[in-house]
Backbone as a printed PyTorch tensor [residue, N CA C, xyz], in Angstrom:
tensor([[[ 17.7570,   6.1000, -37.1860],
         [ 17.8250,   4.8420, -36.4480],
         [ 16.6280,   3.9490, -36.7650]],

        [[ 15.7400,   4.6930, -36.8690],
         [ 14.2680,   3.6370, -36.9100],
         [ 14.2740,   3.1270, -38.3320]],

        [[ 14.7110,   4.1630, -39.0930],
         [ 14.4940,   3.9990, -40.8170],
         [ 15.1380,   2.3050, -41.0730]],

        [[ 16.3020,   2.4970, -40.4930],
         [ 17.0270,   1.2030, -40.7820],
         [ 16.8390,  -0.1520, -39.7770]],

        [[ 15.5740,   0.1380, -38.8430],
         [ 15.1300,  -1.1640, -38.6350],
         [ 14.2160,  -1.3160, -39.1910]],

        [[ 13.2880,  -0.3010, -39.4580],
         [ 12.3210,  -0.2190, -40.5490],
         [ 12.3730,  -1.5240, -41.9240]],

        [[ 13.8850,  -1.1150, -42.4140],
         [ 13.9560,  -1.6080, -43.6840],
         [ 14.6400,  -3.3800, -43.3740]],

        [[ 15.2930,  -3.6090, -42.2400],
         [ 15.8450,  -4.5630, -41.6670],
         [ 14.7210,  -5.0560, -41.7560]],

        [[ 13.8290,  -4.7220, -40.6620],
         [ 12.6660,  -5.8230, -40.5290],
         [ 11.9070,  -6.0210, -42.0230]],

        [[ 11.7950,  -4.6660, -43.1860],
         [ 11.1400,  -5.6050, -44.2000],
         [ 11.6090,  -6.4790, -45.1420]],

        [[ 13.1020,  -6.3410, -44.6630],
         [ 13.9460,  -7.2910, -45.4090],
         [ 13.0470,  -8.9730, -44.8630]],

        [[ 13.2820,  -9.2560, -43.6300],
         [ 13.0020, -10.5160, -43.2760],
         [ 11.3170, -10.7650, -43.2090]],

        [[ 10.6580, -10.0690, -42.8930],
         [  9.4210,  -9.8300, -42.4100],
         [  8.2810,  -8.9380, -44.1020]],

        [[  7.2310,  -9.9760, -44.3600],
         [  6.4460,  -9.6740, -45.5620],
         [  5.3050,  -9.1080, -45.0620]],

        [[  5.1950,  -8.9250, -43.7200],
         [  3.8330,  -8.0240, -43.4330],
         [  3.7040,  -6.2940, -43.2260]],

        [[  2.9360,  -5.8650, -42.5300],
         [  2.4650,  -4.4760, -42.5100],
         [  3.3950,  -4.2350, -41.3510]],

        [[  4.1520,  -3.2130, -41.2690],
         [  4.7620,  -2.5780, -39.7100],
         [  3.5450,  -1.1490, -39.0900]],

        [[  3.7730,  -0.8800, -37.9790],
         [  3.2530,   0.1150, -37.2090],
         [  4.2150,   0.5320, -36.1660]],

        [[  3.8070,   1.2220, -35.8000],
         [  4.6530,   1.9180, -34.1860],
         [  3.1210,   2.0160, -33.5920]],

        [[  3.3230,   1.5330, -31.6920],
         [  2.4320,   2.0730, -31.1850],
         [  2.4810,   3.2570, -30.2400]],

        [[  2.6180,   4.3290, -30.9570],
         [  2.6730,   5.8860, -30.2330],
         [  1.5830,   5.7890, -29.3070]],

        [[  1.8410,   6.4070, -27.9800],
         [  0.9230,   6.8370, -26.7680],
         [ -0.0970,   8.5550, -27.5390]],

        [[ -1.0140,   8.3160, -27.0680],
         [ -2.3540,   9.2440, -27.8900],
         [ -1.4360,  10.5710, -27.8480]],

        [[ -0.9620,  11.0280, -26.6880],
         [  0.0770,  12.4750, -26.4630],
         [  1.1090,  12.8680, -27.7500]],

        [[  2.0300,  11.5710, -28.0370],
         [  2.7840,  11.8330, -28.9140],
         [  2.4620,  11.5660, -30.2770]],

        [[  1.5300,  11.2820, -30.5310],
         [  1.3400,  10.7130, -31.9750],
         [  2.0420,  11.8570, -32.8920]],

        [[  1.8390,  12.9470, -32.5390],
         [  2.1620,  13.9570, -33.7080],
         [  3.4540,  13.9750, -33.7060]],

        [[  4.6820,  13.8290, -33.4100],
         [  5.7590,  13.9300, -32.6360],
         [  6.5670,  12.9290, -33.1660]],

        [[  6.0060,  11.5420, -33.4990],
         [  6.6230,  10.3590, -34.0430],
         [  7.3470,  10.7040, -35.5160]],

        [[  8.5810,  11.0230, -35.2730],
         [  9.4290,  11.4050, -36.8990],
         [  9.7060,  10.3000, -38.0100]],

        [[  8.9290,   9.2090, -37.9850],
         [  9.2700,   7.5660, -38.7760],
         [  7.7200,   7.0170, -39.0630]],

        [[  6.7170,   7.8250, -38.7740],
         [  5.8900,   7.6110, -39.3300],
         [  5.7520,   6.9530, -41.1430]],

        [[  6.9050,   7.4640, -42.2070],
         [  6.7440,   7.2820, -43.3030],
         [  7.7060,   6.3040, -43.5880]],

        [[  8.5320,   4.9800, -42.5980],
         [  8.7900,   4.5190, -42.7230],
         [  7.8590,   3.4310, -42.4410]],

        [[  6.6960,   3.1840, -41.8340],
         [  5.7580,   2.3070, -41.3850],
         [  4.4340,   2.5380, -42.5280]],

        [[  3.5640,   1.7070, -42.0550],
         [  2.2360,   1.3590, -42.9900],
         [  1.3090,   1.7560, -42.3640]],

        [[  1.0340,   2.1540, -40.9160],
         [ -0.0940,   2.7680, -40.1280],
         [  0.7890,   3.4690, -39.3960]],

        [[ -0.2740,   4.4180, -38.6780],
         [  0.1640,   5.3950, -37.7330],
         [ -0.7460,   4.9820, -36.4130]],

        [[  0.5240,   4.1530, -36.4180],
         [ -0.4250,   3.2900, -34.1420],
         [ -0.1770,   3.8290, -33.6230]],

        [[ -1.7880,   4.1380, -32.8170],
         [ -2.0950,   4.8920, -31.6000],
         [ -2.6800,   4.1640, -30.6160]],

        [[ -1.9660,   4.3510, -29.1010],
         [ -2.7160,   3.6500, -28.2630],
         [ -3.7350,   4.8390, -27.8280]],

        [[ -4.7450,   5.1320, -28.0850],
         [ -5.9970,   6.0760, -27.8870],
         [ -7.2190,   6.4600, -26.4350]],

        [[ -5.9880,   6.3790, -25.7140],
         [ -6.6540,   6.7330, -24.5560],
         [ -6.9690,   8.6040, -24.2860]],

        [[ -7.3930,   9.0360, -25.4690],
         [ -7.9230,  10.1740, -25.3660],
         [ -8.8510,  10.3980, -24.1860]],

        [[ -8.8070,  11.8140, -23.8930],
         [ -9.2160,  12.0440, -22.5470],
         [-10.6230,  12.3970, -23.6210]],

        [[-12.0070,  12.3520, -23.3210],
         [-13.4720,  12.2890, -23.3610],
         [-14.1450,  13.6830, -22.8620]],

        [[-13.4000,  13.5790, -21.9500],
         [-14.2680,  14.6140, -21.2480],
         [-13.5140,  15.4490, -20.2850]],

        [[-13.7240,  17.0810, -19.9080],
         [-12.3350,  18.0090, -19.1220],
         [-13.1830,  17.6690, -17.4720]],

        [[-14.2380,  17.2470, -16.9380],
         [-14.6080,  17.1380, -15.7660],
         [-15.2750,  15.5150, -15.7690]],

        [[-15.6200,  15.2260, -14.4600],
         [-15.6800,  14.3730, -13.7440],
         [-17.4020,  13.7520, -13.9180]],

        [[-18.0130,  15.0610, -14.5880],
         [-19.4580,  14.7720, -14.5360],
         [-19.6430,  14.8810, -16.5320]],

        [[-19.3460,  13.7750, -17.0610],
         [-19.4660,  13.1850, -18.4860],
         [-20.1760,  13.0820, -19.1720]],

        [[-20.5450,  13.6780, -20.1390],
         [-22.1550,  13.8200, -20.8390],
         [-21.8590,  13.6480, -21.7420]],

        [[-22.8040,  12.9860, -23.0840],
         [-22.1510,  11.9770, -24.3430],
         [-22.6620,  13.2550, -25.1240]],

        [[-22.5970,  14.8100, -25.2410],
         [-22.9350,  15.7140, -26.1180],
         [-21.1550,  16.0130, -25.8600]],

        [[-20.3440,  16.5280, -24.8200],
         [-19.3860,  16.5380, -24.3790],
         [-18.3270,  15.6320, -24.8710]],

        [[-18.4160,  14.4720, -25.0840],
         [-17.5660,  13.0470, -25.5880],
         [-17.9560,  13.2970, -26.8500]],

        [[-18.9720,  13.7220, -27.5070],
         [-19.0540,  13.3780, -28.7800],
         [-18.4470,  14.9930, -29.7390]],

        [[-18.1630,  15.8170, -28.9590],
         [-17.5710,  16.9200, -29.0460],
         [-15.9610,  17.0690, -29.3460]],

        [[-15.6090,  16.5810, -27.7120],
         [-14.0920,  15.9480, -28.2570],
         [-13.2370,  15.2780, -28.8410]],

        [[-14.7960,  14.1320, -28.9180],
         [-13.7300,  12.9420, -30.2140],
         [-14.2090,  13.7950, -31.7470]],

        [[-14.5740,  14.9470, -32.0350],
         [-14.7950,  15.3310, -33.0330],
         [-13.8510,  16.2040, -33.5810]],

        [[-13.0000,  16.9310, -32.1810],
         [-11.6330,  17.2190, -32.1250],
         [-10.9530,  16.3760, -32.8900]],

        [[-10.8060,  15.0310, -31.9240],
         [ -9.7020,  14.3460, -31.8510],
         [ -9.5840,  13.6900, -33.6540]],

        [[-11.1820,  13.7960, -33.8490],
         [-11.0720,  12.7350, -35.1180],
         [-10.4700,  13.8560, -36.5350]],

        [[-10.6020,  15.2890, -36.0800],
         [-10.3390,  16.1990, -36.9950],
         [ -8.8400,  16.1500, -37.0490]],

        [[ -7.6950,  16.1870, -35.6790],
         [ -6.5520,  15.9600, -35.3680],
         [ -5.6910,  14.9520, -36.3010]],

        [[ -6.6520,  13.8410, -36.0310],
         [ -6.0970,  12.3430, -36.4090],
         [ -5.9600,  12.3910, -38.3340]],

        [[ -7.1560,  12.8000, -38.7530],
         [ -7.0260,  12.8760, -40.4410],
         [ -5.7900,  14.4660, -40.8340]],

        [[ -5.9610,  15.0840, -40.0840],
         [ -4.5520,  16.1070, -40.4260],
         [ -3.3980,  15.0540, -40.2350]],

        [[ -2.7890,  14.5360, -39.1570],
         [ -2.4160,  13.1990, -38.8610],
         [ -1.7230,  12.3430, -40.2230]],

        [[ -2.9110,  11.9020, -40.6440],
         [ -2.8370,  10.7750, -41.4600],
         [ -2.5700,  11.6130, -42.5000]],

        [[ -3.1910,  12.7390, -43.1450],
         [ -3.0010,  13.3420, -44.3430],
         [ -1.6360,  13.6760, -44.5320]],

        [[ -0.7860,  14.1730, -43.3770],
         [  0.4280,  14.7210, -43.4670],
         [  1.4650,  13.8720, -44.0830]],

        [[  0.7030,  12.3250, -43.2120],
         [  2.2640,  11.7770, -43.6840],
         [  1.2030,  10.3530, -44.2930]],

        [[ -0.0850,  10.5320, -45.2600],
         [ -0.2010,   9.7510, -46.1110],
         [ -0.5280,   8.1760, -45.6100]],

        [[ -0.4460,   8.1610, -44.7510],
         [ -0.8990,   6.5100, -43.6910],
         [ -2.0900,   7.1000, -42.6050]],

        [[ -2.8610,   5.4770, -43.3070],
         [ -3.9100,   5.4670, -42.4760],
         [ -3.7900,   4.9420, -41.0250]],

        [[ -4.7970,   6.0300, -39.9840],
         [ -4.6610,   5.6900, -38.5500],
         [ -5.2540,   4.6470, -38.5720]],

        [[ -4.3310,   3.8650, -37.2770],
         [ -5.2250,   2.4920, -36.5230],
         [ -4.5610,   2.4900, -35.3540]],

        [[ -6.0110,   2.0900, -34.0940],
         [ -6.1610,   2.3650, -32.8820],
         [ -5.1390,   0.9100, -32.5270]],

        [[ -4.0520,   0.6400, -31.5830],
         [ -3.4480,   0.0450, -31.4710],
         [ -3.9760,  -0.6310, -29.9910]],

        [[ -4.8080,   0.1740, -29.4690],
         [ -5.2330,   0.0090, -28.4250],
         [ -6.0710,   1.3350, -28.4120]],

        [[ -7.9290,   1.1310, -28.1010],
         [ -8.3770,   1.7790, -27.3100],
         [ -9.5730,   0.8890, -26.2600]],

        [[ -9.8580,   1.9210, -25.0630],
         [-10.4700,   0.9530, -23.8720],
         [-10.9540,   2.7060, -23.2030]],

        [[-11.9430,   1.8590, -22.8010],
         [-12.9610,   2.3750, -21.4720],
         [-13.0030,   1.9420, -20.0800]],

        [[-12.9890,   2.5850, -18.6040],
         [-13.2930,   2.0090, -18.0380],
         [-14.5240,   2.1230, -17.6600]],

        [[-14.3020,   1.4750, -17.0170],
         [-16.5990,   0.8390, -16.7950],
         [-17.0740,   2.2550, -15.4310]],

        [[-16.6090,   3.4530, -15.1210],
         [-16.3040,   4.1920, -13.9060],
         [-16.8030,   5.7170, -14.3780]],

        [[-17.5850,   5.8990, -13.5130],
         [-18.0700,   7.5810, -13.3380],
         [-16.8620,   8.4640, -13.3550]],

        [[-16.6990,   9.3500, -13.7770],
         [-15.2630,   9.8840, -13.9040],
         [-14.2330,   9.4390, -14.8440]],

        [[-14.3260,   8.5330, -15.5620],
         [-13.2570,   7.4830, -16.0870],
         [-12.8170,   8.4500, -17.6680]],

        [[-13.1840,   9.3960, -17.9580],
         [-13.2730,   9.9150, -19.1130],
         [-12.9430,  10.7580, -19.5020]],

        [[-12.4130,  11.5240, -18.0450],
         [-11.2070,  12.8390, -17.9860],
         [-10.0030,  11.8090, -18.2000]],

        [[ -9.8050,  11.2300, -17.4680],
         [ -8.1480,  10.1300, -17.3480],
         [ -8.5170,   8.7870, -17.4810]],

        [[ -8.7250,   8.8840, -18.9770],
         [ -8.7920,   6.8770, -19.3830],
         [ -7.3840,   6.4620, -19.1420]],

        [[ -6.4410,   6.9000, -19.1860],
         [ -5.2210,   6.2990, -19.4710],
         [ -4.7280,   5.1800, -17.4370]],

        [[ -5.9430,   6.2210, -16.3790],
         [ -5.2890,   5.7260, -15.0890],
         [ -6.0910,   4.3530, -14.8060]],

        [[ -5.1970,   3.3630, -14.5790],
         [ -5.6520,   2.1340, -13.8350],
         [ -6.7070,   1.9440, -13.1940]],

        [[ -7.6610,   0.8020, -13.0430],
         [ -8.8150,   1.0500, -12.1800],
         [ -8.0260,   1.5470, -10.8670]],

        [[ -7.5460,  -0.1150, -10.6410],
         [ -7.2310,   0.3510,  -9.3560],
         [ -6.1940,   1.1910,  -8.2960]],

        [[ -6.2560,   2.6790,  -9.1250],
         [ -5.9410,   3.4860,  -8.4550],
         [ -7.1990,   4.5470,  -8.4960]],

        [[ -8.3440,   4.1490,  -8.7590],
         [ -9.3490,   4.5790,  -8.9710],
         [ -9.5900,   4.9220,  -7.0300]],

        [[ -9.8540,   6.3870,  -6.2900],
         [-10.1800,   6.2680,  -5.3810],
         [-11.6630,   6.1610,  -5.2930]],

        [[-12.1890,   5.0220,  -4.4730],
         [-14.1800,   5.2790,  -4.4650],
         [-14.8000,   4.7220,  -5.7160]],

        [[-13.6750,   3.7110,  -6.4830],
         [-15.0870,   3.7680,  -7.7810],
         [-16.1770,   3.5970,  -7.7740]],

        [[-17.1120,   4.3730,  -8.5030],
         [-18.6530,   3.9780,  -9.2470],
         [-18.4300,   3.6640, -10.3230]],

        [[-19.0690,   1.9100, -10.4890],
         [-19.5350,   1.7370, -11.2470],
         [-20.4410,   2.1900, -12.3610]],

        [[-20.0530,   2.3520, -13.7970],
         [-21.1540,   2.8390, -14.7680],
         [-20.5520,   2.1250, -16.1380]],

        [[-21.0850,   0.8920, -16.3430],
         [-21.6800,   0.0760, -17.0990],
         [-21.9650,   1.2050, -18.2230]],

        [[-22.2990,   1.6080, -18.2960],
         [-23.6030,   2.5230, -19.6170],
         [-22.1630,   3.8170, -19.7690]],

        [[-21.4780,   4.5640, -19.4940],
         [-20.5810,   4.9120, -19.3970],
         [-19.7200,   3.9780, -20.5340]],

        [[-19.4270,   3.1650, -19.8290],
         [-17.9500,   2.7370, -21.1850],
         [-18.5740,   2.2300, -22.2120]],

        [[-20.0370,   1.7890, -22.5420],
         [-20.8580,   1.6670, -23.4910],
         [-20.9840,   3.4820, -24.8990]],

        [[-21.0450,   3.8260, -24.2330],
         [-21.2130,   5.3190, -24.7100],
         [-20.1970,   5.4210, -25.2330]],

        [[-18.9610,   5.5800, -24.4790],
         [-17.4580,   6.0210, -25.1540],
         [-17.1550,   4.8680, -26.5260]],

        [[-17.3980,   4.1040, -26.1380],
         [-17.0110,   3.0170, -27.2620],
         [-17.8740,   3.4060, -28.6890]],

        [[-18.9550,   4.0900, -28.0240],
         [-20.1100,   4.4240, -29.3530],
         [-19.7000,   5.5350, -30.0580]],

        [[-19.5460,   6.3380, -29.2520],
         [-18.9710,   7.3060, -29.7150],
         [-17.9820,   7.4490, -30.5630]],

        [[-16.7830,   6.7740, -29.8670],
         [-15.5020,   6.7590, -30.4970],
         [-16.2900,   6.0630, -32.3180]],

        [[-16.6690,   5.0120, -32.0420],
         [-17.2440,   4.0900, -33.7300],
         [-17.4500,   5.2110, -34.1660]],

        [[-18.9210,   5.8150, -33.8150],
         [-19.2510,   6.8860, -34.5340],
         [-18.8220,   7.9060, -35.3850]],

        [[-17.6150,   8.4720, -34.2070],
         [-17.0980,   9.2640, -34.9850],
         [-15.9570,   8.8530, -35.9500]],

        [[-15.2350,   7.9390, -36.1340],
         [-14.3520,   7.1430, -36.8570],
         [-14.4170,   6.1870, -37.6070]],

        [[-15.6320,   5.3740, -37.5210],
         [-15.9400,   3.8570, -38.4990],
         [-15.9460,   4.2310, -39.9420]],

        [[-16.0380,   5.3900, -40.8200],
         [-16.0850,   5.5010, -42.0300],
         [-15.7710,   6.4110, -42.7210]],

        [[-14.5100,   6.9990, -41.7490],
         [-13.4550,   7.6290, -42.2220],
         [-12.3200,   6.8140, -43.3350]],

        [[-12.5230,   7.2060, -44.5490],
         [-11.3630,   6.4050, -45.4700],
         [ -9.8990,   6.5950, -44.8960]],

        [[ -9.2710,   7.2060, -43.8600],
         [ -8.0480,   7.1800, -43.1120],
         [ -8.4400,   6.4280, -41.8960]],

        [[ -8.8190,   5.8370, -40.9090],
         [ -8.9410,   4.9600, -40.1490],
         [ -8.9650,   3.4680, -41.0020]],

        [[ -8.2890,   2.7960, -40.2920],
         [ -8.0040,   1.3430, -40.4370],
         [ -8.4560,   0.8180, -39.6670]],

        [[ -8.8910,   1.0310, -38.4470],
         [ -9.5700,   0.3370, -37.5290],
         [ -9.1090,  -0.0080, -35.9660]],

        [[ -9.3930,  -0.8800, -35.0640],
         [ -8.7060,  -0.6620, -34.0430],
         [ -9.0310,  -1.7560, -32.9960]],

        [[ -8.1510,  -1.7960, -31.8780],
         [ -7.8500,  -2.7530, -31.2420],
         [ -8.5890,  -2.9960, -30.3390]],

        [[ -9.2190,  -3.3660, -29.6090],
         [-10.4510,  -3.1790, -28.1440],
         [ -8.8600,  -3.6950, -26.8610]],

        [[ -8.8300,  -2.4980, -25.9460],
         [ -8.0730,  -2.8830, -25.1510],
         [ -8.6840,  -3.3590, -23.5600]],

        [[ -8.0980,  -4.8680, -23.2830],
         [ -8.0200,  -5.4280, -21.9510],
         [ -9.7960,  -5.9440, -22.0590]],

        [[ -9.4250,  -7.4930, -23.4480],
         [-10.5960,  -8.0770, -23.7960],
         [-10.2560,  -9.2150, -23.4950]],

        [[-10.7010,  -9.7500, -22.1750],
         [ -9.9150, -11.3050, -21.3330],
         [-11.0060, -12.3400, -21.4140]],

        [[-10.1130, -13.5440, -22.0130],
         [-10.5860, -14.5650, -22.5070],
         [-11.5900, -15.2590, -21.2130]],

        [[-11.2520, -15.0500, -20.2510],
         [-12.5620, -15.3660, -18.9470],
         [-13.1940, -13.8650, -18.2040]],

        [[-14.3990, -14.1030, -18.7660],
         [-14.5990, -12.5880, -18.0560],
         [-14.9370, -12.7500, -16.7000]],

        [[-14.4300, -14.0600, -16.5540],
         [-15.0600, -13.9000, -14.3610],
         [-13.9800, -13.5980, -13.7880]],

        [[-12.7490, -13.8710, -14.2670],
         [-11.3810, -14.1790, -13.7930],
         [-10.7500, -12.6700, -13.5390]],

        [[-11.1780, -12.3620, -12.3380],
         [-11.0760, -10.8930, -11.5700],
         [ -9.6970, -10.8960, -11.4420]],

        [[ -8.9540, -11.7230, -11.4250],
         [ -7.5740, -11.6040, -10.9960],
         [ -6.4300, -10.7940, -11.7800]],

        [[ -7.0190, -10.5950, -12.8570],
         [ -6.2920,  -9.5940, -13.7700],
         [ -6.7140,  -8.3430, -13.7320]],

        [[ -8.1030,  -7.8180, -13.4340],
         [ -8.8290,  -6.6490, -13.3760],
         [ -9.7350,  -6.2920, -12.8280]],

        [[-10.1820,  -5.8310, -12.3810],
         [-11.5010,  -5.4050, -11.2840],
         [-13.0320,  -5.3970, -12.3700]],

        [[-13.8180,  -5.8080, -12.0180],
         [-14.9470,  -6.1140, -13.1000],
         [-15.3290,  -4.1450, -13.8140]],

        [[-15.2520,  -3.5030, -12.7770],
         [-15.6820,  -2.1420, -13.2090],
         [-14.2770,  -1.2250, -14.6510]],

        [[-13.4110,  -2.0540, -14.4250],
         [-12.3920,  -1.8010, -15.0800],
         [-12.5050,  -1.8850, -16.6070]],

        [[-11.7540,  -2.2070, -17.6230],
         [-11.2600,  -1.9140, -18.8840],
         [-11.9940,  -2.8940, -19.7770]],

        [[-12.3240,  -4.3170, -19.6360],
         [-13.0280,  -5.1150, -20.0800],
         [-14.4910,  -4.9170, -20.0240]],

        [[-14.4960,  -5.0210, -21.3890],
         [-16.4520,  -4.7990, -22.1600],
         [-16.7820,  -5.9770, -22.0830]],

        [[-16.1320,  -7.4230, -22.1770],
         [-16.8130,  -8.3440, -22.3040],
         [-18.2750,  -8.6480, -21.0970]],

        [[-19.0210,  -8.7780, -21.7020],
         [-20.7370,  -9.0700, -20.4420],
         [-21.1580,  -8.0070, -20.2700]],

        [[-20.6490,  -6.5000, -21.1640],
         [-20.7230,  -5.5230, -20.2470],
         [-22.2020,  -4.4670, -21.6750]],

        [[-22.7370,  -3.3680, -21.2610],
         [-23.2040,  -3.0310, -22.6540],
         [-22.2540,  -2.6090, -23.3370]],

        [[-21.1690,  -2.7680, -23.4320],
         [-20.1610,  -2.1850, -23.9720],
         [-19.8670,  -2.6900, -25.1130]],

        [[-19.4710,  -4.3420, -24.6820],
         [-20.1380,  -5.4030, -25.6350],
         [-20.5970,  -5.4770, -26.8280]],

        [[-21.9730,  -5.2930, -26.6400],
         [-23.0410,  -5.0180, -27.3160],
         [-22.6630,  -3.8470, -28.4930]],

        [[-22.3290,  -2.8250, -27.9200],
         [-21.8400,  -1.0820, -28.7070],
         [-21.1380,  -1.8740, -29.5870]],

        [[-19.7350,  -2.8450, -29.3840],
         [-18.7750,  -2.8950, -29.6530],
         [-19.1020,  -4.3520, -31.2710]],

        [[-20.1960,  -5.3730, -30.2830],
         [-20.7340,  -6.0440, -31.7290],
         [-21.3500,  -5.2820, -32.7950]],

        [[-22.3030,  -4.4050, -32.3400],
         [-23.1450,  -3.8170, -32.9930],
         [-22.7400,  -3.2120, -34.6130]],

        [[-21.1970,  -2.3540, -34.2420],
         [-20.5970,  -1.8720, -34.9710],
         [-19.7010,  -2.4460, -35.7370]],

        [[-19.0390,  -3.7370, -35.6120],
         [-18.2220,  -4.3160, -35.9880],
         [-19.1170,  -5.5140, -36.8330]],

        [[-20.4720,  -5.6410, -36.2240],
         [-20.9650,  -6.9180, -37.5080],
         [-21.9380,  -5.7030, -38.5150]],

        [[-22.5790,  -5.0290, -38.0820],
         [-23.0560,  -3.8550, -38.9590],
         [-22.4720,  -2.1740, -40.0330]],

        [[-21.6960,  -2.1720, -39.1170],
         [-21.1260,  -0.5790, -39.1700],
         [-21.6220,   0.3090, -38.7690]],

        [[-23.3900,   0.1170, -37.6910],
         [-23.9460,   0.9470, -37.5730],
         [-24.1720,   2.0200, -38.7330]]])
């Protein structure tokens, strides 16, 4: 079924296709070799408890980044993050994937979604199978609470920011 929208759409359409698989199923997606990337929305879980330490995060995305190039090697397309995001929240790193606000009690931690974002670069910016990736829930007014709670998913003002220029005008 997919193959032949696959080829439909490159009939009309001269650009790159993707699928954006949820981080769970990526392996699972059988049309991978009909597309040009292997999209992942990358809300990998960081950390198995509530109390998050960047030796811990930098552990699992070392997993995840070992996962992702088996991944890409299998079926020959390079990964790209279709979406990944942090929330700005103590705890936020067992279950990135849950909404702030079903967040019960949040704490704020600023320096928290700074880290994950570093991390994640770190371990992925210069991998020849990564293509690169999307920053998710980056709103064109960062005062404009009405879409998200400030402790939530948006780096903009945040050090997250910063992680997120740092790497993208340098490569760190």
């Amino acid at each position: 079924l997919f193959s032949g929208l696959a080829q439909d759409l490159r009939s009309v359409y001269p650009g790159l296709l993707t699928y954006c698989a949820n981080w769970d199923e990526a392996e699972d997606v059988s049309f991978w070799e009909d597309l040009d990337y292997i999209g992942i929305n990358a809300f990998y879980p960081l950390s198995r408890s509530d109390r998050e330490t960047q030796e811990e995060a930098v552990a699992m995305m070392k997993v995840i980044a070992a996962d992702l190039e088996r991944i890409s090697q299998t079926h020959q397309k390079p990964v790209l993050f279709t979406e990944v995001g942090f929330k700005a929240l103590k705890g936020s790193l067992k279950e990135p994937w849950i909404w702030p606000e079903y967040v019960e009690k949040p704490v704020v931690d600023d320096d928290l979604q700074a880290m994950a974002f570093d991390v994640t670069f770190h371990a992925l910016w210069d991998k020849d199978w990564f293509a690169g990736l999307f920053v998710w829930r980056y709103m064109s007014d960062p005062s404009d609470y009405s879409q998200e709670a400030p402790y939530g998913y948006p780096p903009r003002l945040k050090p997250a920011e910063k992680v997120i220029e740092s790497w993208l005008r340098c490569g760190m």
